[in-house]
N, C-alpha and C positions, 0 to 999 in steps of 0.2 A: 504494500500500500504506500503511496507516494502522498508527502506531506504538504502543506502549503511553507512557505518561508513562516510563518508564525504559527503555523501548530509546530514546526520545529523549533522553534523557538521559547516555546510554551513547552516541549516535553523536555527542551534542556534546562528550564527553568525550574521545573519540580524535582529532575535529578540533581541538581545543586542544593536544594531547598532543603532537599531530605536527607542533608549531611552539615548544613550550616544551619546555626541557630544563635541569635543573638541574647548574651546575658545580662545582668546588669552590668557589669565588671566588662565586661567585652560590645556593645554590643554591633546589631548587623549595618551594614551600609551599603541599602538597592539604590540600584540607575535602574532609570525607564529612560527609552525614546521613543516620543511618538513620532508622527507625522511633521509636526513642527517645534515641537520643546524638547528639553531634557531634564529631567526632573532627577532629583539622589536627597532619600534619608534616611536618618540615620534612627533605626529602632532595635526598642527591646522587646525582645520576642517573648519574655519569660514574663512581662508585665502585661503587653499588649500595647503597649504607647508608642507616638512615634515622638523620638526628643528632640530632632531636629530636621526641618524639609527646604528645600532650596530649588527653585526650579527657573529655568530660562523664560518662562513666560511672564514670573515677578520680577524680572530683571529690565523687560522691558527691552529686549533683541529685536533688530528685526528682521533676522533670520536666528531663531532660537534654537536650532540644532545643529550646529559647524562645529567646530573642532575649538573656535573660540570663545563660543556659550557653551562648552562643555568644562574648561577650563576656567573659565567666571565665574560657573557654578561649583566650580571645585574647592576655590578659592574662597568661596564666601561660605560655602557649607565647613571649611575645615576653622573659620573664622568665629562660626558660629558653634561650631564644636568647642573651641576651646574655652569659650564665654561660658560653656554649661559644664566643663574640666570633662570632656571626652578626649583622650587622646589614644587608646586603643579600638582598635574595632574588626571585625569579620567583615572582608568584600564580599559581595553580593553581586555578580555581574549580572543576573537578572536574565540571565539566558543567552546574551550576546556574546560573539567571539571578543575575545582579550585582545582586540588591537584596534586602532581608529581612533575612535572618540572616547570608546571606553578606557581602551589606555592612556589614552593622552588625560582624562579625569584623575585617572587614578595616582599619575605622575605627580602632577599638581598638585593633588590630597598628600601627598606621601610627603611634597615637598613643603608644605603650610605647614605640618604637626603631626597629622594622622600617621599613625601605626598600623600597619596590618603587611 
């Protein structure tokens, strides 16, 4: 059976899922992209909260998902982590392959403060 590009993306997204889980101590940090944003936050799974969200469409881009609204959102989510003393965390790539936008996010994240 052949998938669409987003039910493959959706079943690599529950195989990831159900091996990361965020603590309080730790917790997780998804990307989405849609169509036009890129959204990342940062939740505890073990409470249900989300303690921090950041997306390109509050930024006010007007192209919200390049390579350089991914890194704006990087930047301001790892800014806004620190404000709340998150500095460890589980990636969550959300189903996407590890390179593009999502890496270039997660370079940025890594170089703000975040740990993972």
């Amino acid at each position: 059976m052949k998938y669409t590009k987003a039910e493959a993306r959706k079943r690599r997204h529950y195989r990831v899922r159900s091996k990361i889980i965020g603590t309080s101590e730790r917790p997780r940090l998804n990307v989405f992209k849609s169509n036009l944003f890129f959204y990342a936050q940062i939740i505890d799974d073990s409470k249900g909260v989300t303690l921090v969200s950041v997306s390109s469409q509050k930024m006010n881009f007007k192209n919200g998902r390049n390579i350089e609204a991914a890194q704006a959102v990087a930047k301001e989510l790892a800014k806004q982590a620190k404000a709340k003393k998150i500095v460890e965390v589980v990636f969550d790539r959300g189903g996407y392959l590890f390179h593009g936008k999502v890496k270039a996010f997660a370079d940025i994240a890594r170089e703000n403060g975040l740990k993972f």
